[in-house]
C-alpha positions in Angstrom: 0.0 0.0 0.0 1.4 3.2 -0.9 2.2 5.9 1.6 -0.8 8.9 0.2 -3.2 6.1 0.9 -2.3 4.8 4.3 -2.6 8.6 4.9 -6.2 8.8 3.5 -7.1 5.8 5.8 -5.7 7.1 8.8 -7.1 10.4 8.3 -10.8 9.2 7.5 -11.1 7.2 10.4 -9.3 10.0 13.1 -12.1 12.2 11.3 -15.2 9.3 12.1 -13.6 9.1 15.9 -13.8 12.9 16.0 -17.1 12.9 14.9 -18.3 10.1 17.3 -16.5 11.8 20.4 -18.1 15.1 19.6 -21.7 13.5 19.2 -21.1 11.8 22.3 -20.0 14.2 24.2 -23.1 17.0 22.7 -25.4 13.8 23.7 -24.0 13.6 26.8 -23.8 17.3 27.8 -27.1 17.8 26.1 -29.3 17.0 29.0 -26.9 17.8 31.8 -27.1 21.4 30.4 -30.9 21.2 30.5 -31.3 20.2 33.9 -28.9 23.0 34.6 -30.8 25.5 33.0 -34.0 24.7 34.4 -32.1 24.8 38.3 -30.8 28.0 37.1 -34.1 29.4 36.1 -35.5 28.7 39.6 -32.4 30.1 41.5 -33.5 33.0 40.4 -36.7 33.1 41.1 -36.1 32.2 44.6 -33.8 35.7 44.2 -37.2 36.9 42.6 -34.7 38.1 40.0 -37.7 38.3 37.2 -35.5 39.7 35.0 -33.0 37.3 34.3 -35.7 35.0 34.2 -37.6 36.4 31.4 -33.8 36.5 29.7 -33.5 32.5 29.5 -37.1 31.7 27.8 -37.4 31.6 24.1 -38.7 34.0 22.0 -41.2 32.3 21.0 -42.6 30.9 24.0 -43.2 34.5 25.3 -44.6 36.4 22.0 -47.8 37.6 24.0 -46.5 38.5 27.2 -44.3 41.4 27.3 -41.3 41.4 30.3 -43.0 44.2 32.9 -46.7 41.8 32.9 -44.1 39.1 33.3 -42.8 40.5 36.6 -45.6 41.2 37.4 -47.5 38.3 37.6 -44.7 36.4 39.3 -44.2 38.7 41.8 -48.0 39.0 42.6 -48.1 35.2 42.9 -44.8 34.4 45.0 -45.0 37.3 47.2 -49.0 36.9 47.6 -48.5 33.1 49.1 -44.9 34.1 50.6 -43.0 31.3 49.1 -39.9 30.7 50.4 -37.6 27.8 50.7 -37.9 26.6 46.9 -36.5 24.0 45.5 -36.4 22.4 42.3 -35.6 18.4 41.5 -34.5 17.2 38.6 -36.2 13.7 38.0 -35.4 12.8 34.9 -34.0 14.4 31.3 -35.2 12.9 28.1 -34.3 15.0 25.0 -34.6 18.7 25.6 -37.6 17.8 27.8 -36.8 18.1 31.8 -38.9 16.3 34.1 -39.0 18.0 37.6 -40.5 18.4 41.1 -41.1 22.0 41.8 -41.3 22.5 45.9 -41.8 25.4 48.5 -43.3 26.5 51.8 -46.1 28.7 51.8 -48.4 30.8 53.7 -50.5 27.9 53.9 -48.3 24.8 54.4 -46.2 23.1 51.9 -46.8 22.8 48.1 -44.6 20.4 45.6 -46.0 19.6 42.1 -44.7 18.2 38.8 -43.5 19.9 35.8 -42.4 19.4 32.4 -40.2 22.0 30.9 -38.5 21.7 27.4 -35.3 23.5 26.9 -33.7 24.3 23.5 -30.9 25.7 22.3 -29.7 26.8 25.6 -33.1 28.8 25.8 -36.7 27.2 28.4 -40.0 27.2 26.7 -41.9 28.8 28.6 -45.0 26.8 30.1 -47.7 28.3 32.1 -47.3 25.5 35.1 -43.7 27.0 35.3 -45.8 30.0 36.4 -47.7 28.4 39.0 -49.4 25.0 39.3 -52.9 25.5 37.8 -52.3 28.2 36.0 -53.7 28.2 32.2 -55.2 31.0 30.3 -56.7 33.4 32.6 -57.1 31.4 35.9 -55.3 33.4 38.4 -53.8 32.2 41.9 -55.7 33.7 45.4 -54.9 33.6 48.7 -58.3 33.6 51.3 -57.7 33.9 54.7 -60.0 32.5 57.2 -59.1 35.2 60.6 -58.6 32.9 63.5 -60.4 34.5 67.2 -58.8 36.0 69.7 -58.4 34.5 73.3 -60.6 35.5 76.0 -59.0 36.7 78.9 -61.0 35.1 82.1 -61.5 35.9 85.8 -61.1 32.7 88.3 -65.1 32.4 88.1 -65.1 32.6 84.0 -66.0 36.2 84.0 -64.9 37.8 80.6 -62.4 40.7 81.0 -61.6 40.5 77.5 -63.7 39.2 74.2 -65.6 39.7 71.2 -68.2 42.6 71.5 -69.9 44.8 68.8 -69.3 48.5 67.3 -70.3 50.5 64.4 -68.3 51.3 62.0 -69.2 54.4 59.9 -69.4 54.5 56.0 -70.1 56.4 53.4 -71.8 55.4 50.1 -70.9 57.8 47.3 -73.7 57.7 45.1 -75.9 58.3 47.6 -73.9 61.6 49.3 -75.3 65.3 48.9 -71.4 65.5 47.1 -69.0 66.6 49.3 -71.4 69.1 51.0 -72.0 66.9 54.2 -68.0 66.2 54.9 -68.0 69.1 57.0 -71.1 67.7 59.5 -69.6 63.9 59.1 -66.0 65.2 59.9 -67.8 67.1 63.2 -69.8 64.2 64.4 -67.0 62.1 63.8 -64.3 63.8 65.0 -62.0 63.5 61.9 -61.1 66.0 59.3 -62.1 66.8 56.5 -59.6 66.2 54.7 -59.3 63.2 55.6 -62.4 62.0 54.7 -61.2 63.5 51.0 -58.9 61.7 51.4 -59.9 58.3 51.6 -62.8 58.9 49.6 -60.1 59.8 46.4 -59.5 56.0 46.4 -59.8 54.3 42.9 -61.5 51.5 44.1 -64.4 53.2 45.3 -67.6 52.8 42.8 -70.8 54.8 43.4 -72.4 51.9 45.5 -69.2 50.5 47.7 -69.5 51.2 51.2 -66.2 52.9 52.3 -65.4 52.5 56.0 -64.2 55.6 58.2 -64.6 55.2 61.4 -65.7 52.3 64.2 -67.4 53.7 67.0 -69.1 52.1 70.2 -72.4 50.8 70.4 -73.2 52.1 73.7 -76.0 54.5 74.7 -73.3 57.3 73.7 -72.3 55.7 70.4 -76.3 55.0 69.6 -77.1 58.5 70.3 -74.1 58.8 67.9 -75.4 56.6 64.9 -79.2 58.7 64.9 -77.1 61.8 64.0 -75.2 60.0 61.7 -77.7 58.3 59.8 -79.5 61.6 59.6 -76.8 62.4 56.9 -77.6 61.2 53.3 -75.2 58.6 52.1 -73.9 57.6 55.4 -74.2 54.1 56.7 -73.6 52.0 59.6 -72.4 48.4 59.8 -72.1 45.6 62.9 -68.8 44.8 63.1 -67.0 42.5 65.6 -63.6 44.2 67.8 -62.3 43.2 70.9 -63.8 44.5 74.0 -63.5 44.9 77.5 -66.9 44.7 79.4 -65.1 46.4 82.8 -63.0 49.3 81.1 -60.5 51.4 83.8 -61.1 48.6 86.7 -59.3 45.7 84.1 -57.1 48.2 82.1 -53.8 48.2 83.3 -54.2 44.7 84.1 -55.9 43.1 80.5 -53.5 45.9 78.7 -54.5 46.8 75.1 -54.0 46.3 71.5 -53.0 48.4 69.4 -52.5 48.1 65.5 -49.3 47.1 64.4 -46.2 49.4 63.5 -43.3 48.7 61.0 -40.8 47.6 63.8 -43.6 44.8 65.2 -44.0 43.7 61.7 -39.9 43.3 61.4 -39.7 42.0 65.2 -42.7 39.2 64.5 -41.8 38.7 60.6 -43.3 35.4 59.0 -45.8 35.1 62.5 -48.9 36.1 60.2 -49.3 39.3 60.6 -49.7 42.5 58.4 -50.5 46.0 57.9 -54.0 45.8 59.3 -52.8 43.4 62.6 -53.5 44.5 65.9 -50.7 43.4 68.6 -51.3 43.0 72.4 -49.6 46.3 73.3 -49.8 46.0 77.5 -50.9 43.6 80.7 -51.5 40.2 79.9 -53.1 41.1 76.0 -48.6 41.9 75.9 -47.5 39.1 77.8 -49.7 36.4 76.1 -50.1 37.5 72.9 -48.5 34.5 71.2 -51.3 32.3 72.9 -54.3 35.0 72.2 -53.6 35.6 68.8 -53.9 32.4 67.4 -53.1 31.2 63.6 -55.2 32.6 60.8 -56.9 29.7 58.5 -54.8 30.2 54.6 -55.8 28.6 51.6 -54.3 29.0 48.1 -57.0 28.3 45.4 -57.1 28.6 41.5 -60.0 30.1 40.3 -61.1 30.8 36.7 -61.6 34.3 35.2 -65.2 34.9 37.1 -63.8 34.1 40.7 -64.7 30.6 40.8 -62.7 28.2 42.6 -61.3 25.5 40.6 -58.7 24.2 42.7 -57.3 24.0 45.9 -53.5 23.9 45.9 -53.3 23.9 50.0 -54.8 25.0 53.1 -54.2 25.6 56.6 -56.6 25.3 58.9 -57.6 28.2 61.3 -56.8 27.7 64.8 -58.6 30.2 67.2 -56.5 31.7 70.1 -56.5 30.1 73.6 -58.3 32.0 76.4 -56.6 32.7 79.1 -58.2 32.1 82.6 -57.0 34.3 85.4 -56.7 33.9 89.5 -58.0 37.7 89.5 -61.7 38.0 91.2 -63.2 40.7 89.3 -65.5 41.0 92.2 -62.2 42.1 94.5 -60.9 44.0 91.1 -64.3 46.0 91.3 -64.3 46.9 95.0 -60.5 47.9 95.0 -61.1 50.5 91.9 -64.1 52.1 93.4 -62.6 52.9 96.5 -59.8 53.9 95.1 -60.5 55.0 91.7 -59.6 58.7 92.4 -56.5 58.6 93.9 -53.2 58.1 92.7 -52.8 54.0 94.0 -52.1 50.6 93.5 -53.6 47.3 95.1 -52.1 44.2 95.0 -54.5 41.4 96.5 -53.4 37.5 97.2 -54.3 34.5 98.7 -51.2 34.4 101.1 -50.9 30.5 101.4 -50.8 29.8 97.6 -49.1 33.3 95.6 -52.6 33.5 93.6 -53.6 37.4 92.9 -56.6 38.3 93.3 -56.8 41.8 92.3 -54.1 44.3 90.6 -55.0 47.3 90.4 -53.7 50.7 89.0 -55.7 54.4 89.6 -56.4 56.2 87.8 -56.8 54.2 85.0 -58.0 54.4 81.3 -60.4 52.2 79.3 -58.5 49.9 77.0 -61.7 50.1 75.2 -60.6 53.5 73.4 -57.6 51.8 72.1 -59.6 49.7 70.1 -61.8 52.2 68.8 -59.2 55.0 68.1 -58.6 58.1 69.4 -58.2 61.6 67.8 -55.1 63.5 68.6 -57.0 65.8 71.0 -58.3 62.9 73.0 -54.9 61.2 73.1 -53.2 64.6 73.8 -55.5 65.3 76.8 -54.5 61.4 78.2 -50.9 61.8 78.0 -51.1 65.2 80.0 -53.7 64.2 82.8 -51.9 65.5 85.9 -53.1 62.3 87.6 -51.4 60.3 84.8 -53.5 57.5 84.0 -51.7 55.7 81.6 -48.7 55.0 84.5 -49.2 51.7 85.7 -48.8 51.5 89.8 -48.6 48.2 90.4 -45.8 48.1 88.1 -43.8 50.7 90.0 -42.0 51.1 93.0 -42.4 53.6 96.1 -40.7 54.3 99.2 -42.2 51.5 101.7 -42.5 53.9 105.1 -43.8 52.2 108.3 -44.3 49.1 106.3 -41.1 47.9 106.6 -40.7 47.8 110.1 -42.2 44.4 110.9 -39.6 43.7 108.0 -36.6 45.5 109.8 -38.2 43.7 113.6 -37.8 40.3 111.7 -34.6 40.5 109.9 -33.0 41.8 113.8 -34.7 39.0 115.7 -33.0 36.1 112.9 -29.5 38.4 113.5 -30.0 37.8 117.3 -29.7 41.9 117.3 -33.2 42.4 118.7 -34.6 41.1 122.0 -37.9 41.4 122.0 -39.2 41.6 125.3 -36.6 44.3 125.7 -37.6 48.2 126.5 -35.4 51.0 124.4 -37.1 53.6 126.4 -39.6 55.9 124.7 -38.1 59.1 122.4 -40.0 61.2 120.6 -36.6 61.9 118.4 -33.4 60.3 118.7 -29.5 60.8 116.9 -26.9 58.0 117.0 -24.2 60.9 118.1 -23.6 64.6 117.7 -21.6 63.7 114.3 -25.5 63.9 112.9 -25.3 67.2 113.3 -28.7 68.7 113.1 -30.4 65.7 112.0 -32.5 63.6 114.4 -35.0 60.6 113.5 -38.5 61.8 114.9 -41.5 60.0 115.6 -45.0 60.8 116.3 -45.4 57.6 118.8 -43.1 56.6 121.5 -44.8 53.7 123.7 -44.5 52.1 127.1 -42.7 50.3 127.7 -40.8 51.1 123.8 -40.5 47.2 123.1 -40.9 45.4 119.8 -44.3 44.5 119.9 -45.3 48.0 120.9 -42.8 49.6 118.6 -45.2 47.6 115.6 -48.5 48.6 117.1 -48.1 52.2 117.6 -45.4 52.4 114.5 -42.6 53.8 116.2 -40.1 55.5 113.6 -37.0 55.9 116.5 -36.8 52.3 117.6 -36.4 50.7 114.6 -34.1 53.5 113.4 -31.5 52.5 116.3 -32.9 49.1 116.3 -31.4 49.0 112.1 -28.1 50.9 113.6 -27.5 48.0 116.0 -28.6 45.5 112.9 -25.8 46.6 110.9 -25.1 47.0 107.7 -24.0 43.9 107.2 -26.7 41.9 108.7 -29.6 44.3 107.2 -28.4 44.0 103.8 -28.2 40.4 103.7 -31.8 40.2 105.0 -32.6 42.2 102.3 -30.9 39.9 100.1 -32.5 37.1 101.4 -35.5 38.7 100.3 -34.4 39.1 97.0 -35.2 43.0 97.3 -33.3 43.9 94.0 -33.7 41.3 92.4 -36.2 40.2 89.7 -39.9 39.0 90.9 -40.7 36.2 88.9 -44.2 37.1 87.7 -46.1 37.1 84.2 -46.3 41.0 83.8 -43.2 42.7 83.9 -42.2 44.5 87.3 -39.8 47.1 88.7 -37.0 46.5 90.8 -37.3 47.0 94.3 -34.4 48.5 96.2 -32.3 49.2 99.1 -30.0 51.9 97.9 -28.9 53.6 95.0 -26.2 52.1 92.9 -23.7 55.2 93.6 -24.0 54.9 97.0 -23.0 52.9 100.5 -24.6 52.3 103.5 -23.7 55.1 106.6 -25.3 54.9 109.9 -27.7 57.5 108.9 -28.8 55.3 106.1 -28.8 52.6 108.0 -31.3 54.3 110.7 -33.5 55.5 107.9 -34.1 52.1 106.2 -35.1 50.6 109.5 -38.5 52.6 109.3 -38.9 52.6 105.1 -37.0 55.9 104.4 -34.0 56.2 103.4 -33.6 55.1 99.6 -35.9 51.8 100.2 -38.0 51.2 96.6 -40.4 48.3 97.2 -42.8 47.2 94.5 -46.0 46.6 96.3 -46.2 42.9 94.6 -43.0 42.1 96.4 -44.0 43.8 99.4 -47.3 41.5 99.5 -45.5 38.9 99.0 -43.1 39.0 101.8 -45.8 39.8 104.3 -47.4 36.5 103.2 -44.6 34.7 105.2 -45.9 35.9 108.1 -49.1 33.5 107.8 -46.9 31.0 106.2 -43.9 29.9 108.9 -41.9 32.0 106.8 -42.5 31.5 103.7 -42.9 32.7 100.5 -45.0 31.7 97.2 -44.3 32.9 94.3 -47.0 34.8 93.0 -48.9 34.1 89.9 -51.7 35.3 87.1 -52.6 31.9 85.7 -54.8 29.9 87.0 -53.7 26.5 86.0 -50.2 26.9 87.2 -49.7 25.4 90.6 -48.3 27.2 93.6 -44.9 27.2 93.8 -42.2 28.1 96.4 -40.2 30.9 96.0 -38.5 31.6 99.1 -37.9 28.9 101.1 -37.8 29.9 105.1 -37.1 33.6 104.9 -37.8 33.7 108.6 -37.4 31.3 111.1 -41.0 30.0 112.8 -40.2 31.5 115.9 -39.8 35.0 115.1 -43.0 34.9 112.0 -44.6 34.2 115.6 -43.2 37.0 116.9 -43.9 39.5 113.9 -47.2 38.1 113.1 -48.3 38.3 117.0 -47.6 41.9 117.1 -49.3 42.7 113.4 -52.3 41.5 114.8 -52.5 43.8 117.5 -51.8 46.4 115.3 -55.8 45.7 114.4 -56.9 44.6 117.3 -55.3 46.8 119.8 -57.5 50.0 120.2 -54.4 52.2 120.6 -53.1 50.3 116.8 -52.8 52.2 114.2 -55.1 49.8 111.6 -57.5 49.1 114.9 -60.9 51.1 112.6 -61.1 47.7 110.2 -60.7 45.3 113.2 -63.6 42.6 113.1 -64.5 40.8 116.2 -65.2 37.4 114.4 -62.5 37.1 112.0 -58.5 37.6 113.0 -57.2 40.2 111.1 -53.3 41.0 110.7 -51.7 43.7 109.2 -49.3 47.0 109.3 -49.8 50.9 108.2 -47.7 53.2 106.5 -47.2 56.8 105.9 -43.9 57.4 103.6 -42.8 61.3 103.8 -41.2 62.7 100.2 -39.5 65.5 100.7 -36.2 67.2 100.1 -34.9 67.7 103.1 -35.9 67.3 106.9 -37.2 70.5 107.6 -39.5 70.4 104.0 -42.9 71.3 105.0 -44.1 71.4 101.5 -42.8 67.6 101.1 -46.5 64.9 99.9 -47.2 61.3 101.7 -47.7 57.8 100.4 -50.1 55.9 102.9 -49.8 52.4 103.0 -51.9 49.4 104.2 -51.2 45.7 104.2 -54.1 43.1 105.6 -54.1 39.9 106.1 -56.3 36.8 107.5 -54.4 34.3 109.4 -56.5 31.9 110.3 -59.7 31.7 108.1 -61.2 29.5 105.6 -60.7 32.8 103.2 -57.5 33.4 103.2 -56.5 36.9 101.6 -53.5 39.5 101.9 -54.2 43.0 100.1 -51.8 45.9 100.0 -52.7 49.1 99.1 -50.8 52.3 98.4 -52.2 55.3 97.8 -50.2 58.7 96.9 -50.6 62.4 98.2 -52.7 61.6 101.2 -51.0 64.3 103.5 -54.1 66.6 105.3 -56.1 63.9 103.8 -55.3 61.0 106.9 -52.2 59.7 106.1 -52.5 55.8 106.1 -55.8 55.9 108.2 -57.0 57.0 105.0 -56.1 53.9 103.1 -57.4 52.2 106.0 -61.3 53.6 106.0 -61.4 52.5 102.0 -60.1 48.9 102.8 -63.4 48.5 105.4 -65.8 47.3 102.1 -63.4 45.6 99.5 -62.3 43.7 103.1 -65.9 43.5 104.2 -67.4 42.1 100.5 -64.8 39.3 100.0 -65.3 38.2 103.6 -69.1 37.7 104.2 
């Protein structure tokens, strides 16, 4: 064979394995490049990149559809059902045709569905089930929500302190309006302005016969007197609509708390929890601190429906699950008493059952009617709230105040555990009394100095001078760690949030002149009357402590274990009785013959300096049962009561909340 023909062979046959490497290797890459395409397409739609998805379809595929109603239609559709977490599975790759599993989460529960997509030349056809499963000429994707109910919020007896009630909510209906001539009368009634109501009556939805909301108001006597004037009006109307409502107003208030519609930073803080633009959030009080269990989960379903609006299909749903009442130890009978008495003041009342840590009552005055929340305010209204002098939105219970004579059974029982105070033992009676001439002009005073001056006496008659020197002879170091025993500075553990009580101020350190003024609540002393409640319920409970608690299913639990030894709760808890029962004791005008009452006053002086005249008082009361079937503690603090009684005040409003829960 000649030479130029062995070339020819050679050459023919490294052209035919060319040729066969190259269609193998264009077969081969062929599908791998279309199940690539098809996972790229999808990357970017979980980017919601519409653009570069629109770039990788053909042509062809996409002749009708222009790339802006593109975008459009995929955005409406993935951000309406919130997809996230998409995935795309390549099953199989035959030809140029991809066979996948197209999966995500959604606003109502998981969807996955098969697909088909042909891919050519590097380029998808576009099919409509690539859009959305369902989809096909004009059927469109829709999202109905099915609201879930809020939680009731119960009293220990099932009374509702918080549920669903009724209101009117004010419309107008612009084809049957006198123009705009009646805005100015509507706006009035309503109190809104004007321009307002322009306002929302510009939007473009609004047709002649759509009833455009503007306004919920109460369907009380006020709000029906209201709706006559209203409906007086050409073109307005009034619809029943269902809002949460507070059947006891300012008595629950500061307890239920509010809601309030949410604001950008609760829709970032509570992202993918279901809510949105129109959501109202607990805001305060329990409505706050339960608002996960309240709110519930809103029903979703995703359905295709045809070009009329009729369903077709149901791609998934999520069932509706209503929120979880919430039942209460709170007696709103107790609640009811305590505000009335008290409801003009400037107070707080904490009541308990002493052997378990259930509250009874919590009570803040002067209070507000969470009520108004729901239905709105104008800015007059809300300006006039926030600039009460008597400050109803502050919540007392929450805060703390100097304690005064209430924290001298405290100081008597911390001394007697020390081994620094012997009961029986007389101090001698002084109506004002100085450690040592380094006080200079400074002397403790008090307004009763007994015979003989011992502890019991000291308690009945509230003696500011002997516990002053009996806190001096303490000592720092023993006081402090009573205090600590108490956990005074410390967190209460309790379902609403609370302030920190306190024995002194960060920046400072304990003198004997501080020392003298703690023993009888001055000084820098902070209690929260919660905390102070509590620790008085060890006097009835061998010196121990319950935790207290809102719910009622928890169980009682102990918080602080022995406090106080047995023998000197004895000792405390003898002398707090006579502080009722002895006619000389400063709580004896709420002492009942058939029932043994406990219990200690208080008068708390804020001023700036000894010798202020122009200083205010808190008065203070604690009582307690100790030995009947009806066990109950309540505390009550009441601001600005100087010329007014002091803590005998606080004492003649306790006779009927006392009196009602008794008999």
């Amino acid at each position: 064979m000649n030479l130029s023909l062995k070339k020819s062979k050679v050459f023919i046959i490294g052209v035919a394995i060319i040729v066969i490497v190259t269609l193998v290797f264009f077969l081969f890459n062929q599908g791998k490049d279309a199940g690539e395409a098809v996972e790229e397409y999808y990357s970017h739609l979980v980017k919601k990149d519409y653009k570069k998805m629109y770039a990788m379809l053909t042509k062809g595929s996409l002749a009708r559809t222009s790339q802006k109603v593109f975008e459009t239609r995929y955005e409406n559709i993935y951000d309406g059902i919130e997809a996230k977490n998409m995935k795309v599975k390549i099953n199989e790759i035959n030809d140029d045709v991809v066979n996948c599993t197209i999966s995500m989460d959604t606003i109502a529960g998981k969807v996955s569905y098969d697909n088909k997509i042909t891919v050519k030349n590097d380029e998808i056809v576009f099919n409509e089930k690539m859009l959305f499963d369902g989809i096909e000429g004009e059927n469109k994707v829709r999202v109905l929500t099915d609201n879930a109910s809020r939680g009731k919020i119960l009293d220990r007896n099932d009374k509702e302190l918080a549920t669903i009630g009724e209101a009117y909510s004010v419309g107008l209906v612009r084809g049957k309006l006198n123009g705009e001539g009646d805005y100015q009368a509507i706006a009035d009634l309503l109190d809104m302005g004007v321009d307002k109501i322009k306002k929302i009556m510009s939007a473009s939805w609004i047709k002649d016969d759509s009833f455009v909301p503007l306004k919920e108001i109460a369907k009380d006597d006020d709000g029906k007197l209201l709706a006559d004037q209203l409906l007086a009006i050409k073109g307005v109307k009034l619809n029943t609509v269902y809002v949460r409502y507070y059947p006891y107003g300012e008595v629950t208030s500061h307890l239920t708390g509010y809601l309030q519609q949410v604001n950008a930073e609760d829709l970032e803080k509570h992202k993918n929890e279901g809510y949105s633009e129109t959501s109202l959030i607990g805001r305060s009080g329990i409505e706050a601190a339960y608002e996960k269990d309240l709110k519930g989960i809103d029903g979703k379903k995703i359905i295709i429906t045809d070009k009329d609006g009729k369903e077709i299909k149901i791609i998934a749903n999520k069932r509706v699950k209503d929120g979880k009442d919430i039942k209460l130890t709170i007696d709103i009978d107790l609640q009811k008493d305590l505000y009335n008495e008290y409801q003009n003041d400037k107070s707080a009342s904490v009541a308990m059952n002493p052997k378990t840590g259930e509250i009874l009552a919590l009570v803040s005055t002067p209070s507000f009617s969470s009520n108004d929340f729901i239905l709105g305010f104008n800015s007059e209204q809300w300006e006039n709230l926030n600039n009460d002098a008597l400050k109803p939105l502050t919540n007392r219970f929450k805060a703390t105040y100097i304690p005064g004579s209430s924290m001298k059974p405290i100081t008597g029982a911390i001394g007697l555990d020390a081994k620094k105070i012997e009961p029986n033992k007389d101090l001698g009676a002084l109506d004002k009394w100085q450690k040592d001439s380094s006080w200079g002009n400074y002397y403790v005073t008090t307004l009763h100095a007994p015979t003989p001056n011992n502890l019991k006496n000291a308690i009945i008659y509230s003696d500011n001078v002997y516990f002053a020197r009996s806190a001096v002879e303490i000592g720092k170091d023993e006081l402090t760690s009573g205090y600590d025993k108490l956990k005074i500075s410390k967190k209460i553990p309790f379902e609403l949030s609370l302030n920190l009580s306190q024995y002194l101020n960060k920046e400072s350190k304990f003198d004997d002149q501080k020392l003298a003024d703690s023993g009888y609540g001055q000084g820098e002393l902070l209690i929260n009357p919660v905390q102070l409640a509590s620790i008085y319920s060890s006097f009835v409970n061998e010196g121990d402590i319950f935790q207290p608690y809102l719910i009622i299913d928890q169980k009682p639990k102990s918080w602080i274990k022995s406090v106080f030894s047995k023998s000197t709760v004895n000792i405390i808890k003898e002398a707090l009785i006579g502080v009722i029962s002895d006619s000389n004791g400063t709580g004896h005008a709420i002492y009942h013959n058939d029932i043994e009452l406990a219990g200690k006053t208080g008068t708390a002086e804020l001023k700036s300096s000894q010798s202020d005249t122009n200083g205010t008082e808190l008065g203070w009361f604690t009582v307690m049962t100790t030995n009947s079937d009806t066990p109950i503690l309540i505390t009550t603090m009441v601001e600005d009561v100087k010329d007014r009684g002091g803590s005998g005040y606080v004492v003649e409003h306790m006779k009927k909340p006392l009196g009602n829960y008794l008999y």
